[in-house]
C-alpha positions, -999 to 999 in steps of 0.1 A, spaced: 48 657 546 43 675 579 64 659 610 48 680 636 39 654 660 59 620 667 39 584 665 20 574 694 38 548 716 15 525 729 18 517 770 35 480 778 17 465 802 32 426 796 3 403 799 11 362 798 -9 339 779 -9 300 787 -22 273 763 -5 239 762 25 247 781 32 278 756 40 308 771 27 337 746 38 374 763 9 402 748 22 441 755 -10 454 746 -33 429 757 -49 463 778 -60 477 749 -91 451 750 -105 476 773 -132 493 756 -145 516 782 -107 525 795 -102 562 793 -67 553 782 -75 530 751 -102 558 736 -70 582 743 -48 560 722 -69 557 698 -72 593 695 -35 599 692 -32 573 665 -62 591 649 -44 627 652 -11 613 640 -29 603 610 -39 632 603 -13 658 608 11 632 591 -15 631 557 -25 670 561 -9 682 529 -28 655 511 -64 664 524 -73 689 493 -60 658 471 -90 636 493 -112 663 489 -107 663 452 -105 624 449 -140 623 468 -158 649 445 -144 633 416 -160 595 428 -190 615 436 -197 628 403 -200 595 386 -226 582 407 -262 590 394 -279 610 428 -314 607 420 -308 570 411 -330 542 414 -334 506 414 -354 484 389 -386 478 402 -398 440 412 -433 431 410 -444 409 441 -477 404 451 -501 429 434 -471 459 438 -440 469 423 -413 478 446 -391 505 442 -351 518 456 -347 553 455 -326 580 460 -330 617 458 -300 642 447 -285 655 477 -290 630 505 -269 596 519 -301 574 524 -325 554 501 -366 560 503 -380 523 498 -419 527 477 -441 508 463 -469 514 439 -501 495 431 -509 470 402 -488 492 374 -455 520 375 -483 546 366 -502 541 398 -494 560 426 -461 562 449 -467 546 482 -433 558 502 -433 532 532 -398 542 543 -382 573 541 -344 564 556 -332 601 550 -358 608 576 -353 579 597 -315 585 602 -318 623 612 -298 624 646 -279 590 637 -238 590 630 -247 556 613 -283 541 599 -289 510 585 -322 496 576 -327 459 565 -353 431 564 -380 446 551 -409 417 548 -443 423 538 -474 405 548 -491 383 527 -522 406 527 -497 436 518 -509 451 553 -481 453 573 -447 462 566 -418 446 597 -384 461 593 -352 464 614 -332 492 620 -293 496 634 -279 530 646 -246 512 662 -234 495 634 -234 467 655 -255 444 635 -279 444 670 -313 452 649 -346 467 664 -375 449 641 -406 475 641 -439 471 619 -456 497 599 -494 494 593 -493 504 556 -527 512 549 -529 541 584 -489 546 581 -491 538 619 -454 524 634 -468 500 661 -453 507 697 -439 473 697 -395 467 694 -381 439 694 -344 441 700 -316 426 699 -323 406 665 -307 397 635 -326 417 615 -345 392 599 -380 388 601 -409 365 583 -454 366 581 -469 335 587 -499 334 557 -524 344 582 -509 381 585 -506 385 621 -476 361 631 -440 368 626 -416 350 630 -377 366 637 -340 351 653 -326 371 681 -293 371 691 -271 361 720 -260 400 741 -224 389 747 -213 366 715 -239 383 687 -246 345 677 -279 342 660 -292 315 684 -333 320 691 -364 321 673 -391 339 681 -429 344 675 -446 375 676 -482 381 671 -494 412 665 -516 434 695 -492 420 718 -461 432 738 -424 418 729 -423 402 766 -449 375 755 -434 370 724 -429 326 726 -396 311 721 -398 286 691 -365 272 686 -332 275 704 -300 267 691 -280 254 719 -248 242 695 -229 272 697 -207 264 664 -243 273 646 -266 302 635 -299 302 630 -321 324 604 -357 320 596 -375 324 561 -408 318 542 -401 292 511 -405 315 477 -441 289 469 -452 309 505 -461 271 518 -439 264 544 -421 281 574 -382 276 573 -358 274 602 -321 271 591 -292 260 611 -261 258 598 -224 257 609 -193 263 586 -194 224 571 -237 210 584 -267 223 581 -301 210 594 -334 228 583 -373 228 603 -406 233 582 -444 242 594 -470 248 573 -470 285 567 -507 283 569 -503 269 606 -480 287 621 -483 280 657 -481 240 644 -448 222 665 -418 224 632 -405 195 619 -368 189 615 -362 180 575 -332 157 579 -315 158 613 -280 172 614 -254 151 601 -218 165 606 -202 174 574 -238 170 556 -246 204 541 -279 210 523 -303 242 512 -343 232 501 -363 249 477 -401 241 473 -420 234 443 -452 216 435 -454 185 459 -414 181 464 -382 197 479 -354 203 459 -321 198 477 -287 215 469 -264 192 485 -229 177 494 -244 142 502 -226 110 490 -193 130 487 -204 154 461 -176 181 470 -190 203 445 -230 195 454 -256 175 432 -293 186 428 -318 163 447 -351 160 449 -377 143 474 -418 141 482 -430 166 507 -440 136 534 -407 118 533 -376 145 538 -347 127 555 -324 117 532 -327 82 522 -358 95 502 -335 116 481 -331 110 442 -306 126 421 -317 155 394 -281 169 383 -256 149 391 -221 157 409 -194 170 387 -157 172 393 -153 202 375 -187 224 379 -196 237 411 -230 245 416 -241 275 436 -278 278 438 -309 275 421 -341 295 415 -375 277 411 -400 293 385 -435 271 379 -419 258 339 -384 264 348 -353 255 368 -329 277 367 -293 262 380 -266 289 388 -227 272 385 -195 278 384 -174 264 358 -130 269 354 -135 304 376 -162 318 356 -205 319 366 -231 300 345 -265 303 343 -283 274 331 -320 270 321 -342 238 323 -376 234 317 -396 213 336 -410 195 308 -373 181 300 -372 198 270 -347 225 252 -323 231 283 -296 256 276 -271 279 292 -269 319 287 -243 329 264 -215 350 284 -182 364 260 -155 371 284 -132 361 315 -132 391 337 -172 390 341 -200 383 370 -234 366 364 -261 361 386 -295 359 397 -311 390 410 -348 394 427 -368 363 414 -396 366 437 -424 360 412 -433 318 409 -454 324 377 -432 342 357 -416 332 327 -389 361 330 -356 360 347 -342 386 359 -304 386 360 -275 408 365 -245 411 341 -207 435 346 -170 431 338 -141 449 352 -146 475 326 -186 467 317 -204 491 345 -235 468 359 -263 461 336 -300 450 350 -316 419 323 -351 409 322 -347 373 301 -376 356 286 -364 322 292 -395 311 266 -385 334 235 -350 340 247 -355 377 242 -334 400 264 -344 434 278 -318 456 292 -340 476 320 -311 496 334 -270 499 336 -253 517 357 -251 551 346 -208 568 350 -217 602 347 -191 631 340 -189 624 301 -153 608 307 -165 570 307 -159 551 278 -157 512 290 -135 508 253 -105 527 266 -103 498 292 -85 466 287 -97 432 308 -77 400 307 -74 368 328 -37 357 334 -25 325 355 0 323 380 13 292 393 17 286 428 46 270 447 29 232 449 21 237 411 -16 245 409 -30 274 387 -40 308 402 -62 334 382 -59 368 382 -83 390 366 -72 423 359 -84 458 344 -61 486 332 -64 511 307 -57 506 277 -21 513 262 0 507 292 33 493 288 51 462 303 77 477 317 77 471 350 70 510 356 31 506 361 19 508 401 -7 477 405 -30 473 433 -34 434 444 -68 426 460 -78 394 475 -101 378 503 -97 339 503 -110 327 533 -150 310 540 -153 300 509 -162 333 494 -158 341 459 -143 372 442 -164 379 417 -149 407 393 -178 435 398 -171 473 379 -165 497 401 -167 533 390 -145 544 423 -117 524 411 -119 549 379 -100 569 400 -73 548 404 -71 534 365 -73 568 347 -37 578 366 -21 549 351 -28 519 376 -34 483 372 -66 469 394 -62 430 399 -81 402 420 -63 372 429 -83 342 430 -67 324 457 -76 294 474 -96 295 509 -124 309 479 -144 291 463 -134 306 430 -126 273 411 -145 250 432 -153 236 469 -120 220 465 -104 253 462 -118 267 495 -111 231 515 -71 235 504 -74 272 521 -88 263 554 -76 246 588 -42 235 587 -42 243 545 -47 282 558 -7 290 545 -20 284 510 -40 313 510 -7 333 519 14 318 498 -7 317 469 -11 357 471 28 356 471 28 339 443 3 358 421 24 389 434 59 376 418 46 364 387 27 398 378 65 414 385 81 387 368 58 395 340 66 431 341 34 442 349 48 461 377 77 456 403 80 458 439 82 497 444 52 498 421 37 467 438 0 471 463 -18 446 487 -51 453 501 -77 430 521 -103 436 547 -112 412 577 -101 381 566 -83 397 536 -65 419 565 -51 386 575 -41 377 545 -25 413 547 -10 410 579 8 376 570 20 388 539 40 415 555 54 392 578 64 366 548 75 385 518 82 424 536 99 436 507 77 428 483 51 454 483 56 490 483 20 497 502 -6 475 516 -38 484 529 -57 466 558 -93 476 564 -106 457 597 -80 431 594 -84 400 617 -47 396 630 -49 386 666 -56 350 654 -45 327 680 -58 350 711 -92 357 695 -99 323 686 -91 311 724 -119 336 736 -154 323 730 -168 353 745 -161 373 712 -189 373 688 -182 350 662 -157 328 676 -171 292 683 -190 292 649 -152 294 634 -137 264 645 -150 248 612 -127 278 592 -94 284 615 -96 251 638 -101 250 674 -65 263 691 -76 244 723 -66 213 699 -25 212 698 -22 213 664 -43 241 655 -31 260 683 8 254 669 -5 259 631 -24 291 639 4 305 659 31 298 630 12 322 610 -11 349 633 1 381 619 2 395 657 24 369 671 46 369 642 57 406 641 96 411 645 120 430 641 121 434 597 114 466 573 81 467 564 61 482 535 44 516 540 9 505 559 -30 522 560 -46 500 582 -86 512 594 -108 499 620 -141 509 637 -147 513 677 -179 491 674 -171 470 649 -188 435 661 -171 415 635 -139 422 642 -129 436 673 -110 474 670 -80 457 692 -64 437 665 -52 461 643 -43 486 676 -21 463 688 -10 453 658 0 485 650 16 492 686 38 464 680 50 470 649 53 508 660 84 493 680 96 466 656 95 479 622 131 485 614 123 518 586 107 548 584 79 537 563 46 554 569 21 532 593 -16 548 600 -44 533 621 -74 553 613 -104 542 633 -134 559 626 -151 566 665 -185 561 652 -187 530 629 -181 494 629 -178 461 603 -191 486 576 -177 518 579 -198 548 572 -237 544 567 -243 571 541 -233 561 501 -213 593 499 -200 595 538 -181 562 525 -169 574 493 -146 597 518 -132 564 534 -122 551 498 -107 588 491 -84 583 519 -69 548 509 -64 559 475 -46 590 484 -24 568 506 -18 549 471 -14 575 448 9 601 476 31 568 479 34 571 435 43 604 440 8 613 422 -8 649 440 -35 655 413 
């Protein structure tokens, strides 16, 4: 490795930090400074360091990001949905980073109607991202939002689709989101606030008009919630959402009426969460009401929402959480999670014949794709293992025949999903309770302790780690090592039980259950600690970040993509987007106790002087998510601290935020990096 240039050494400029009579001292506080000549300077050195110190290994990236490359199908495309008299199509053409979005008329033989062309689109753009595409009901008009920051800050636009005329009109600042009222002329999208990025407005635009008389229609003035806005899939009513981490409340107009006053569903309730569905002349309710930790299916008449009007239609269960359902005009379809594992059930309306799909293994992911159609008797679902690549099912939930319309295509000849070996191990935690790990490997490996294992794990909002293929991670399998998720509480993996004992002042549970899924794999002999890999990103760079501090000498390498590190000062700062809506997730550091609890584990406030494991930590300038300041101070501190010559890297890309890259191939070079990092740290050049 090339030694040509020292590590940057970040400027002290002590800053003190008062809360409760605590005295906090922050070095690199400065670094907040976005526009500060100096802080884009750091930045830069930290960038060049990075890469004189990994130049011999840039022909290896090179290699690893052709290789990742030639698996993935160019010319691929996405199986079309039929909605409304078209079939929509996903595209991509051979060559280029972007996807063309289509539809055609009536049947797949008709002819290709490209409404957006994003190759085109992002011409002149670092980063492109388009989203929210939302057709009128008359198939007209197409609105759709654009980002070129990566800030998630969206400009919605509309596209007359019979002329192919964009309409002067931008509305910016928005979430992206956008809806049609049924009369074709009326949309209805949430803007967010400049300075905190909370979704906290809707608006109503009508189209021949300028965005300045666009009318405010709701305005969220509770800034712990967001606010979204959506058509129900019947098309009858106009939905407002507002929801926090732990209460939701909903509005509904007639999408028929659109400029009609909304009517709140069942007024906010703290701790009362719900989601509605439409169908026929009721709601259906997906809810935690009555103490139903794991939510109950409800149902109630379309004149009497609040909540005393609410009957039960699947009872709470203890040990099956349930995640969502889809509404089809002779079936319910109920998606839940049972021991770790997704289950689709399938009842008919008529109360007759319900049953479950059949699913073999323990390493899978099942769910509900695009079920746009009402009068259908097909469901389309998605199936893939750790080893199966991702297969696209069209189920006749009459006959109970199964079409497969697509899987994922691994080119390069090499792919065979039976040289791959899937299992589901548990690990027990210090307070007793069971952890899964999934894992994929390939086949033939010894326990020996020799085998180099990379760890991933989120565990924080609830969020679930599903095991998905991935034919990236090829890369790292077919060089001998061991992929694993650990499904950790502050997930909801097994249950909204599991996430609840990984929150607030259970947060350390998250940490030390990642510990403990790490020992017992090398207790196991699946690997050992100088074979032994962490990586997270966000809140999984957290996790990351208070690992290191806990168990330093566990882990040979850890990788922290936009870790969230700076706990205690970020959350005391509600002028950082995202903040006040976390409370719910982190607790409120202006309260004592969670200011004590979240400094005893911050990853930035609990640096010191320790050995720490070799680190690849990335970050974007204008990332909105998490702000490109934790991990540079992070990294200037432990620049100082760290008692070894372990490598440490903070690569942030100039250009891109939350995301990374925009193009599907510009990110494959990201991935190349991080497993080069890996693989150089095995001793593993080719």
């Amino acid at each position: 490795m090339s030694k040509a240039i020292p590590p940057p050494k970040a400027k002290i400029l002590p800053k003190q930090l008062e809360k409760h009579g605590h005295i906090r001292t922050d070095n690199y506080y400065w670094l907040n400074e976005r526009e500060n000549p100096e802080v884009i300077a750091y930045l830069n050195q930290e960038n060049d360091y990075y890469q004189q110190a990994t130049a011999d290994s840039k022909e290896f990236q090179k290699e690893l990001f052709e290789e990742m490359k030639a698996r993935i199908k160019e010319d691929d495309e996405s199986v079309p949905y039929f909605y409304n008299g078209y079939y929509y199509i996903t595209r991509f053409e051979k060559g280029k980073d972007y996807p063309i979005h289509s539809r055609k008329k009536g049947s797949l033989e008709a002819k290709e109607e490209i409404m957006f062309d994003c190759n085109k689109m992002a011409q002149g753009f670092t980063y492109f991202n388009l989203t929210g595409l939302s057709i009128s009901e008359d198939n007209t008009m197409a609105a759709f939002a654009v980002d070129t920051v990566s800030r998630r800050q969206y400009t919605i636009q509309v596209k007359n689709l019979i002329s192919g005329e964009l309409l002067p009109v931008k509305l910016e600042n928005t979430t992206g989101g956008s809806t049609w009222a049924s009369d074709n002329k009326t949309l209805f999208y949430s803007r967010k606030d400049e300075v905190t990025l909370r979704s906290d407005t809707i608006y109503k635009h009508k189209i021949g008009t300028t965005a300045d008389q666009d009318s405010l229609v709701y305005f969220e003035k509770d800034e712990t919630f967001d606010v979204s806005v959506y058509k129900s899939k019947s098309n009858k009513y106009l939905i407002i959402n507002s929801s926090s981490t732990m209460t939701t409340e909903y509005q509904t107009v007639l999408s028929a009426t659109p400029d009609a006053k909304f009517k709140v569903f069942q007024k906010r309730t703290r701790g009362l969460e719900y989601m509605i569905s439409h169908y026929g002349d009721h709601f259906y309710m997906v809810t935690n009401k009555d103490k139903a930790t794991n939510f109950k299916l409800m149902k109630t008449q379309e004149a009497f929402t609040s909540k005393e009007h609410w009957v039960d239609v699947i009872a709470h269960r203890d040990d099956v959480l349930l995640e969502d359902i889809d509404i089809f005009k002779e079936y319910l379809v109920v998606s839940e999670r049972c021991n770790g594992l997704n289950t689709i059930r399938i009842m008919p309306w008529s109360g007759k014949g319900e049953y479950y799909l059949p699913f073999g293994s323990e390493t899978y992911m099942a769910y509900t794709t695009t079920n746009i159609d009402f009068n259908t008797e097909i469901l389309r679902y998605s199936y893939q293992s750790l080893a199966t690549p991702a297969s696209v099912i069209d189920f006749n939930m009459k006959s109970k025949e199964k079409t497969i319309l697509k899987e994922q295509e691994v080119l390069g000849g090499k792919f065979d999903k039976n040289n791959y070996a899937e299992e589901r191990i548990w690990a027990t935690a210090k307070d007793g309770t069971q952890l899964p790990v999934s894992m994929v490997y390939k086949k033939g490996i010894q326990k020996n302790g020799k085998n180099p294992l990379l760890l991933y794990a989120y565990g924080s909002y609830g969020v679930t780690m599903d095991c998905h293929f991935s034919s990236v991670r090829l890369s790292l399998l077919d060089r001998g090592f061991i992929f694993a998720i650990a499904h950790i509480r502050g997930g909801e993996d097994l249950g909204r039980a599991w996430y609840d004992n990984g929150k607030l002042l259970k947060k350390k549970n998250t940490f030390t259950d990642f510990i403990d899924c790490s020992q017992f794999l090398v207790s196991q002999e699946y690997t050992s600690t100088e074979h032994l890999y962490a990586e997270g990103g966000s809140a999984g760079g957290l996790l990351m970040g208070a690992i290191i501090n806990m168990a330093p000498n566990l882990y040979n390498g850890v990788i922290a993509q936009v870790p969230f590190v700076d706990v205690v000062t970020t959350m005391l700062d509600d002028t950082i987007p995202l903040t006040t809506g976390e409370y719910d997730e982190w607790g409120n550091p202006n309260v004592k106790k969670y200011y004590n609890y979240m400094l005893s584990y911050s990853p930035y406030d609990n640096v010191v002087a320790q050995d720490y494991p070799n680190l690849y930590i990335s970050t974007g300038l204008h990332d909105s998510q998490v702000q490109y300041w934790e991990p540079a101070k992070w990294v200037a501190k432990l620049r100082v601290l760290k008692t070894n010559n372990n490598k440490l890297y903070l690569d942030t890309n100039m250009d891109a935020g939350h995301g990374g890259a925009s193009g599907r191939f510009e990110a494959l070079k990201e991935i190349a990096k991080e497993f080069s990092f890996l693989l150089d740290l095995e001793g593993i050049k080719k």
